[in-house]
Residue frames relative to the residue before (quaternion, step in Angstrom):
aa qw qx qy qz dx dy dz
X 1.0000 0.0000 0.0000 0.0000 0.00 0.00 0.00
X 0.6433 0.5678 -0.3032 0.4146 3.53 1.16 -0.53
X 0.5455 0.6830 -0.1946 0.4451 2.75 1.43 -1.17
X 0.6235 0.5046 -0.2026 0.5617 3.60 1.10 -1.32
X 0.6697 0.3153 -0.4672 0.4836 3.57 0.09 -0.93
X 0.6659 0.5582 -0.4136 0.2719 3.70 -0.41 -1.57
X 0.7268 0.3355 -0.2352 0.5513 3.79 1.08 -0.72
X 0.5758 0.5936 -0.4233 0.3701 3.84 1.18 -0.66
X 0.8446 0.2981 -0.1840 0.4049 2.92 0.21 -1.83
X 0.5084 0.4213 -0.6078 0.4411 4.39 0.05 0.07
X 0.6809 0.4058 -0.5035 0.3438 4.04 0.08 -1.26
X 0.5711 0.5216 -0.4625 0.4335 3.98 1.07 -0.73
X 0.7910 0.4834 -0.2435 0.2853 3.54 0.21 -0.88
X 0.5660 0.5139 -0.1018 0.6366 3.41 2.09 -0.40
X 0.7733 0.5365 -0.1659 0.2943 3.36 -0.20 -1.37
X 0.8746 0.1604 -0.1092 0.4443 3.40 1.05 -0.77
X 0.6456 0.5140 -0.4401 0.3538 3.17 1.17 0.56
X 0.3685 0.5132 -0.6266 0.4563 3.49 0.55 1.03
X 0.5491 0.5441 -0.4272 0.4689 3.61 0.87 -0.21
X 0.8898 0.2310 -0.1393 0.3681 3.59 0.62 -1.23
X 0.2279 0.6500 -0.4518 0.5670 2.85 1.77 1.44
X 0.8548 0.2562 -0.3014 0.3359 3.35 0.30 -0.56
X 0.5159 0.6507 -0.3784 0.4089 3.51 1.99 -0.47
X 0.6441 0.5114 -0.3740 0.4286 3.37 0.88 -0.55
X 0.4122 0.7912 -0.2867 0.3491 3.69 1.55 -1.23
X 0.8885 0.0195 0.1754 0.4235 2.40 0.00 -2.06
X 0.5866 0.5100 -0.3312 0.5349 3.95 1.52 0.61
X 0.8606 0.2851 -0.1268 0.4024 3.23 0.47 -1.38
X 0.8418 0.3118 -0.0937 0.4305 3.21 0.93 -0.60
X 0.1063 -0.8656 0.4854 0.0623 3.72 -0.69 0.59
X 0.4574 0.6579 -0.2976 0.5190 3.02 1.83 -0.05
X 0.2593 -0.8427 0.4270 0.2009 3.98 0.30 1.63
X 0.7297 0.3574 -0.4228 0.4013 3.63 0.89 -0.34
X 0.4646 0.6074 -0.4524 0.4589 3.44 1.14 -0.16
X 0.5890 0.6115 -0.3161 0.4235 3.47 1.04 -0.94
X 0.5373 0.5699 -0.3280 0.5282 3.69 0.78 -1.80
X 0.7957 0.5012 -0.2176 0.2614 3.04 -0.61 -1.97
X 0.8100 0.1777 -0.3300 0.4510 3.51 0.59 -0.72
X 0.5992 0.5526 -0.4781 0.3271 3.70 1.12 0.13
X 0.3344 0.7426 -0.3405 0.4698 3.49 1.51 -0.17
X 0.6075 0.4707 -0.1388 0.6246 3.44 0.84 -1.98
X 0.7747 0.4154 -0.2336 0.4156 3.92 -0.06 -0.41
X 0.5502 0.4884 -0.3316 0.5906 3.84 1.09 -0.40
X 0.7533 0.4682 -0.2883 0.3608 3.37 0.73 -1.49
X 0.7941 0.3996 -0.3148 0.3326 3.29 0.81 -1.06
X 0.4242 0.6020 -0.4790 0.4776 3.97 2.05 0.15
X 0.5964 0.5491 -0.3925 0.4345 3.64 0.83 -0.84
X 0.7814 0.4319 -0.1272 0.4320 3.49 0.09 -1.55
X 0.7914 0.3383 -0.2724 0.4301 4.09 0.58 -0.49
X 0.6871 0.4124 -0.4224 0.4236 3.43 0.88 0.26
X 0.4357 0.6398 -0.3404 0.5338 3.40 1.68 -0.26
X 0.7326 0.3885 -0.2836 0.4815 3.75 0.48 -1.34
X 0.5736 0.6757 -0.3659 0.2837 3.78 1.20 -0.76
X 0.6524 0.4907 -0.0887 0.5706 2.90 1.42 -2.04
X 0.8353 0.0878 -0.4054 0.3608 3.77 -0.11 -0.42
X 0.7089 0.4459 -0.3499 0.4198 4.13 0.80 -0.72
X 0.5766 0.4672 -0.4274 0.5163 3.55 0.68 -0.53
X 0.9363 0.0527 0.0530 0.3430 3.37 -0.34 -1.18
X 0.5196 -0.7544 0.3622 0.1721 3.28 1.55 1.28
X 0.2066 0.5355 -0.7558 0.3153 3.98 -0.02 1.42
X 0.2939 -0.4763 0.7883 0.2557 2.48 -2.23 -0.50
X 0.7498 -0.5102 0.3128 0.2822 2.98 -2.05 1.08
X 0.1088 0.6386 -0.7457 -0.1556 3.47 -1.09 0.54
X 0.5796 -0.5180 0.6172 0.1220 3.11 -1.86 0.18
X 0.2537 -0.7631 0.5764 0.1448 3.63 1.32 -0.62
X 0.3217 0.7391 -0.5919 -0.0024 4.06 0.49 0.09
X 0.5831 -0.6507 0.4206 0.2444 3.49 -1.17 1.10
X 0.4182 -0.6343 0.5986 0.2537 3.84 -0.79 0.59
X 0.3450 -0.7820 0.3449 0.3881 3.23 -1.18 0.62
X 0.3796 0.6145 -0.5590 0.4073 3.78 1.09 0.49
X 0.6344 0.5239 -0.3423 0.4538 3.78 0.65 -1.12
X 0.6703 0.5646 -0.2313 0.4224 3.65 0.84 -0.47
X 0.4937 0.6024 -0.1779 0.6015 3.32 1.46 -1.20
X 0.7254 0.3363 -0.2392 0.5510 3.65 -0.03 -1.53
X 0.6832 0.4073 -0.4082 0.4481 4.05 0.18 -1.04
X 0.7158 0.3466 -0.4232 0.4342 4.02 0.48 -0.51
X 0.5476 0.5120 -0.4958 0.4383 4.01 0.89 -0.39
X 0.7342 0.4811 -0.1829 0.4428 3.45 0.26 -1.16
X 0.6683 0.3180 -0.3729 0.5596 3.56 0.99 0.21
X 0.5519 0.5900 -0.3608 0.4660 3.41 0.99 -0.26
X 0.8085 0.1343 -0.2518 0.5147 3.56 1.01 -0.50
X 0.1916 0.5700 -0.5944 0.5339 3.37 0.81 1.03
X 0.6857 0.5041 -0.2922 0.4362 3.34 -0.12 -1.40
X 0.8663 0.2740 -0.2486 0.3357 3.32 -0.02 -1.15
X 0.6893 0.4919 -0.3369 0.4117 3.25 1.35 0.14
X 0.4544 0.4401 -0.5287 0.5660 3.57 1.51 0.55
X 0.3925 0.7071 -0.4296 0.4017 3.94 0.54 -0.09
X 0.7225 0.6052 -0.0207 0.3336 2.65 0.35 -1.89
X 0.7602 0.3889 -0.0799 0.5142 3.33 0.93 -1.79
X 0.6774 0.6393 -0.2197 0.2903 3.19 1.48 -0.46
X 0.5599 0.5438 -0.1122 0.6150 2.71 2.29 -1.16
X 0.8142 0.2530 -0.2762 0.4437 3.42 1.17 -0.09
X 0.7253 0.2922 -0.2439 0.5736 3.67 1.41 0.18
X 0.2562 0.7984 -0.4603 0.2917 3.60 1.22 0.07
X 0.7786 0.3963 -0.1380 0.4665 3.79 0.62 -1.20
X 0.5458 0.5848 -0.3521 0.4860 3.18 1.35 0.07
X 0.6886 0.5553 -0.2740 0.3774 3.76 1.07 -0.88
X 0.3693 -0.7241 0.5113 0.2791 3.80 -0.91 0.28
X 0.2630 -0.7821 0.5526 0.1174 3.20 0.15 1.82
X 0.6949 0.5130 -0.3672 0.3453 3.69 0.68 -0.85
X 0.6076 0.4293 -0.4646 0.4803 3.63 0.97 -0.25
X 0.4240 0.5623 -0.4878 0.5158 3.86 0.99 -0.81
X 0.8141 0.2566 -0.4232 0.3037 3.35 -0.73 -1.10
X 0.6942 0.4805 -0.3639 0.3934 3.74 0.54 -1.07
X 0.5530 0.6638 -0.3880 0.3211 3.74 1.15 -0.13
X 0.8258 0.2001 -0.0905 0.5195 3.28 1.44 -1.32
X 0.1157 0.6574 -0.5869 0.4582 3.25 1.41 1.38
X 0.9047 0.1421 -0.2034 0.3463 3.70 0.17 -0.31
X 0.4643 0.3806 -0.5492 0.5814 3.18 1.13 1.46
X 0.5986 -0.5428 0.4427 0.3888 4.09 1.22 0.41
X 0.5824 0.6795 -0.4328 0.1086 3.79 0.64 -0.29
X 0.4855 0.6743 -0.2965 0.4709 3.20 1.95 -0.41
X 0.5238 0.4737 -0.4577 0.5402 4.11 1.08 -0.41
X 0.4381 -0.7313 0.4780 0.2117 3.85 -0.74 0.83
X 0.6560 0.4609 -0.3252 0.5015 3.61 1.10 -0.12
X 0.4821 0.4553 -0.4421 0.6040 4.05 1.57 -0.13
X 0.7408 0.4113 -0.3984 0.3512 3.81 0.38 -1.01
X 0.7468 0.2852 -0.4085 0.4406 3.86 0.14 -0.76
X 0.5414 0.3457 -0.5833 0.4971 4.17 0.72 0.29
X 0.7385 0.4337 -0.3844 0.3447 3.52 0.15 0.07
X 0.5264 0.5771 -0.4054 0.4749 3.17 1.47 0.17
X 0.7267 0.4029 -0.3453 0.4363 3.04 0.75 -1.22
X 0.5640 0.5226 -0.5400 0.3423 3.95 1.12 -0.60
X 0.7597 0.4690 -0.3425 0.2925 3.41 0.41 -1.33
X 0.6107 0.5630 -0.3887 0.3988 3.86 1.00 -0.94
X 0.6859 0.5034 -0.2388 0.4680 4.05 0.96 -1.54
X 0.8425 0.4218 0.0107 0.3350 3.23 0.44 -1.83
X 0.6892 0.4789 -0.1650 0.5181 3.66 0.90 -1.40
X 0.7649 0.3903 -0.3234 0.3975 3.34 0.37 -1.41
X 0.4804 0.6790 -0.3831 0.4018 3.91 1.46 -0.46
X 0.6869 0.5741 -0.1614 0.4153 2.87 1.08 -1.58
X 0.6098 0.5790 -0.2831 0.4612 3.57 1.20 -0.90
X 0.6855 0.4409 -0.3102 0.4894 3.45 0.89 -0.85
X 0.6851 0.4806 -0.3275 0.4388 3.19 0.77 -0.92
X 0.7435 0.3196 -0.3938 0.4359 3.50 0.44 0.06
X 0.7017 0.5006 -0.2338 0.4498 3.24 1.02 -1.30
X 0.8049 0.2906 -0.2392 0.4588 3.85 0.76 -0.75
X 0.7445 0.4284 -0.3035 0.4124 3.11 0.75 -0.39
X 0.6616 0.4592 -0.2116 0.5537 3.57 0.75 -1.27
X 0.8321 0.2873 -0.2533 0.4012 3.81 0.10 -1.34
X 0.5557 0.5671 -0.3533 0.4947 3.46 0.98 -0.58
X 0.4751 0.5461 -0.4114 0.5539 3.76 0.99 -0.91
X 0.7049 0.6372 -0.1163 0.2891 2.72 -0.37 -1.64
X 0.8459 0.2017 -0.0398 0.4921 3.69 0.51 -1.01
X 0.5527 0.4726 -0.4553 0.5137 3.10 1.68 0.45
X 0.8106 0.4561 -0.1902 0.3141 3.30 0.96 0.09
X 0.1881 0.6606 -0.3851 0.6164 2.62 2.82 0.49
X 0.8461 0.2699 -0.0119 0.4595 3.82 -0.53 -2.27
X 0.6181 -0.6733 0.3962 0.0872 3.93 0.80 0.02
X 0.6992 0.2574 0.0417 0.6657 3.24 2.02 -0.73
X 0.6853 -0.6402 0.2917 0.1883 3.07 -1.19 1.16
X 0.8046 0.4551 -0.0568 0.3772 2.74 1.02 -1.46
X 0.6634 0.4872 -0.2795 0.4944 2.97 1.81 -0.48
X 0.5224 0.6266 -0.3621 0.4509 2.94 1.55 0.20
X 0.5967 0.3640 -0.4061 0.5886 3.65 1.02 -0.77
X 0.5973 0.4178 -0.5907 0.3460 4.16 -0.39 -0.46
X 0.6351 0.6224 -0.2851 0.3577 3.60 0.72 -1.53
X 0.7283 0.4087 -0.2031 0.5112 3.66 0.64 -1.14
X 0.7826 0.3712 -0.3629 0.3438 3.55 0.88 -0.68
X 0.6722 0.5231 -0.3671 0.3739 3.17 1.32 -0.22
X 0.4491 0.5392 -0.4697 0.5357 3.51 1.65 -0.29
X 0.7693 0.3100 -0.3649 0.4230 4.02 0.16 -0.40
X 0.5528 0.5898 -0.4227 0.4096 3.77 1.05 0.16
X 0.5623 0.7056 -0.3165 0.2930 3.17 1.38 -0.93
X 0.5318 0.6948 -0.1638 0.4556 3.55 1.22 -0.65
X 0.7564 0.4940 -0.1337 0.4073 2.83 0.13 -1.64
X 0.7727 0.4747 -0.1780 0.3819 3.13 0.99 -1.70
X 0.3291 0.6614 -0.3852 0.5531 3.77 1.88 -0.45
X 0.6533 0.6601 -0.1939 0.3159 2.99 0.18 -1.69
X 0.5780 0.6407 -0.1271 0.4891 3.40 0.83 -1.87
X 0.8709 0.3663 -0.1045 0.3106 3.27 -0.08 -1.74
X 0.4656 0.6232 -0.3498 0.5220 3.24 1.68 -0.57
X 0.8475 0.3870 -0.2197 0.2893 3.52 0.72 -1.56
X 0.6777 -0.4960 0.1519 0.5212 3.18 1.42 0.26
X 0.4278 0.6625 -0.5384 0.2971 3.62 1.05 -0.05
X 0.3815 -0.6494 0.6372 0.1635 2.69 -1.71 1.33
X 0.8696 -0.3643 0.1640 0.2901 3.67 -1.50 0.45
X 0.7249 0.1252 -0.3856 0.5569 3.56 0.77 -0.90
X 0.4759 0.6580 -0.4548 0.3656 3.98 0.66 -0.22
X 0.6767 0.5416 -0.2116 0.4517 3.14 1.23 -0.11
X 0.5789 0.5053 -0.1187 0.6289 3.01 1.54 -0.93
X 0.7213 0.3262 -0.3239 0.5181 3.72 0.44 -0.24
X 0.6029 0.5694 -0.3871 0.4031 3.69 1.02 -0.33
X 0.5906 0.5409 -0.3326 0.4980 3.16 1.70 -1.62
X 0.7243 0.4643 -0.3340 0.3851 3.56 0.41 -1.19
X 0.4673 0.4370 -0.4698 0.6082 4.27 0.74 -0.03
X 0.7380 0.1696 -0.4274 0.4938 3.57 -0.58 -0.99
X 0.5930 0.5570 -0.4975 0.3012 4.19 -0.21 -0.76
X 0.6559 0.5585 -0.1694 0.4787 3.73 1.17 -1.02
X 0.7665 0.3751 -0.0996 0.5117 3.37 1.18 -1.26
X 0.5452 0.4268 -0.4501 0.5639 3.32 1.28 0.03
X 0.6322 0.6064 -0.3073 0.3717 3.76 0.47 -0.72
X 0.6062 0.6379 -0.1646 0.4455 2.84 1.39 -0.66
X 0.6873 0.5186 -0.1433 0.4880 2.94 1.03 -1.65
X 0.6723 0.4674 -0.2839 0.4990 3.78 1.04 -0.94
X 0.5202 0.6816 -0.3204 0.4027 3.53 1.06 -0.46
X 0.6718 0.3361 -0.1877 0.6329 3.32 1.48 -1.68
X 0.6400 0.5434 -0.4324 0.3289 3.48 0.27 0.53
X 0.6060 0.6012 -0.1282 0.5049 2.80 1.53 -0.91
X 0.7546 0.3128 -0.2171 0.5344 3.53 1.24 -1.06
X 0.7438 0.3459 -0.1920 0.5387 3.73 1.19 -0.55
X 0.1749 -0.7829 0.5486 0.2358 4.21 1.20 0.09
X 0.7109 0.5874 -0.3329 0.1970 3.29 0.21 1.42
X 0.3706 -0.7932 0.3077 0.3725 3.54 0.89 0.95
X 0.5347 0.6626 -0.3065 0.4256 3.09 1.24 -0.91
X 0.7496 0.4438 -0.3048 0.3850 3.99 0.38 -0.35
X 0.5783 0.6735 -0.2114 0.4089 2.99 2.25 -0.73
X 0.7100 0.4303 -0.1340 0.5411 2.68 1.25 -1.40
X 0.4781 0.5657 -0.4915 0.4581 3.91 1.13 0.39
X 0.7170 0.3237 -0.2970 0.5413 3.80 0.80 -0.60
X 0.6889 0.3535 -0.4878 0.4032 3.64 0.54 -0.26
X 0.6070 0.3932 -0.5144 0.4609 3.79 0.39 0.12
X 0.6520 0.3946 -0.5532 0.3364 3.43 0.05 0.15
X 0.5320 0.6308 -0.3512 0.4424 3.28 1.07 -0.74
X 0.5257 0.6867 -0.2432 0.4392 3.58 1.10 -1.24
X 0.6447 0.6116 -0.2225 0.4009 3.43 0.69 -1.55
X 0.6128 0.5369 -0.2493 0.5235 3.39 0.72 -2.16
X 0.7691 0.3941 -0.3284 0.3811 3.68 -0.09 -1.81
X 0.6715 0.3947 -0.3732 0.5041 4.18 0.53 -0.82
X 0.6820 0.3454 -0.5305 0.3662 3.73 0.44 -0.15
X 0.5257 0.5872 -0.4285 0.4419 3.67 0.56 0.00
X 0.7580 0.1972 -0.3538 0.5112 3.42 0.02 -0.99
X 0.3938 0.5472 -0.6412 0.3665 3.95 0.36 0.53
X 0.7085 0.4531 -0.2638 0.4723 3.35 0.34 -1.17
X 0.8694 0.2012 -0.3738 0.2530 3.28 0.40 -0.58
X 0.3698 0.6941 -0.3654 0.4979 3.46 1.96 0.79
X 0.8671 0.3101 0.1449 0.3620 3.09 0.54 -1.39
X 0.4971 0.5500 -0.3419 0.5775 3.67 1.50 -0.77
């Protein structure tokens, strides 16, 4: 039972509030600095509670997690063809999507002013996607292997707790139903992945080499479909 809490309650305290980052985003609020302000408040508190979990709760020491230079290799191949397969989907389902609800969606987080979008590229591509791993591979994956006992249930578990977002996300921007479902199913695949390379290389740092590239692909699109 101990065993259960120690792994129950952090994934509760983590896990779902990139979700209720974006309901407020993109439901409750319309008010963009209200918007900022409380995603700000959300990054900080993914950064700051698995850190306090791991060293004051349960007393580690700091690792760094430094990436090998195979784990690096595999994390830049495997973003590279990630990459080319959101391309891909783009060039062939792109004209299907309602850029005009997209754009009027992220009018009220400011991304549509061209000097919020390329600092927010560079935050989300350097900074965020780090941040994803670090919570999502390293902490929840942790974390849920030591909830379900098993590896594997540990990558489905983690990838669907980080799909869960996204796919909100999705529905806000206009995706219709199976367009949704094939996005969920890339990120569901590509998050699995990602926990996989944590799991085989113990470093966020290899993760977070394929999800920025991936990052790249996804911010050149929504230029184009902001800005082109």
């Amino acid at each position: 039972m101990a065993s259960i809490q120690n792994s129950l309650i952090p994934l509760a305290l983590v896990a779902l509030v990139p979700t209720i980052s974006i309901l407020f985003t993109l439901s409750y609020s319309d008010d963009v600095l209200a918007s900022q302000i409380f995603f700000i408040l959300c990054k900080l508190w993914l950064l700051l509670a698995p850190a306090y979990w791991y060293l004051r709760v349960e007393k580690n020491s700091t690792s760094w997690s430094l990436p090998t230079r195979d784990g690096l290799v595999v994390g830049g191949i495997s973003g590279i063809i990630m990459s080319i397969i959101i391309i891909v989907m783009w060039l062939l389902f792109g004209d299907t999507l309602d850029t005009d609800l997209m754009i009027s969606e992220l009018e009220t987080t400011g991304l549509t002013d061209f000097r919020i979008y390329l600092s927010g590229m560079i935050y989300w591509i350097f900074l965020n996607s780090l941040l994803e791993e670090y919570v999502f591979r390293w902490f929840v994956t942790t974390k849920s292997i030591e909830l379900l006992g098993s590896e594997t249930g540990a990558l489905i578990l983690s990838a669907i707790l980080f799909t869960l977002h996204h796919a909100i996300a999705l529905h806000f921007f206009g995706f219709v139903w199976w367009q949704t479902v094939m996005a969920c199913f890339g990120l569901l695949s590509a998050a699995a992945f990602w926990s996989w390379l944590y799991v085989r290389y113990r470093s966020v740092w290899v993760c977070w080499f394929s999800h920025a590239i991936c990052d790249i692909a996804v911010f050149g699109i929504g230029y184009l479909i902001i800005f082109g």
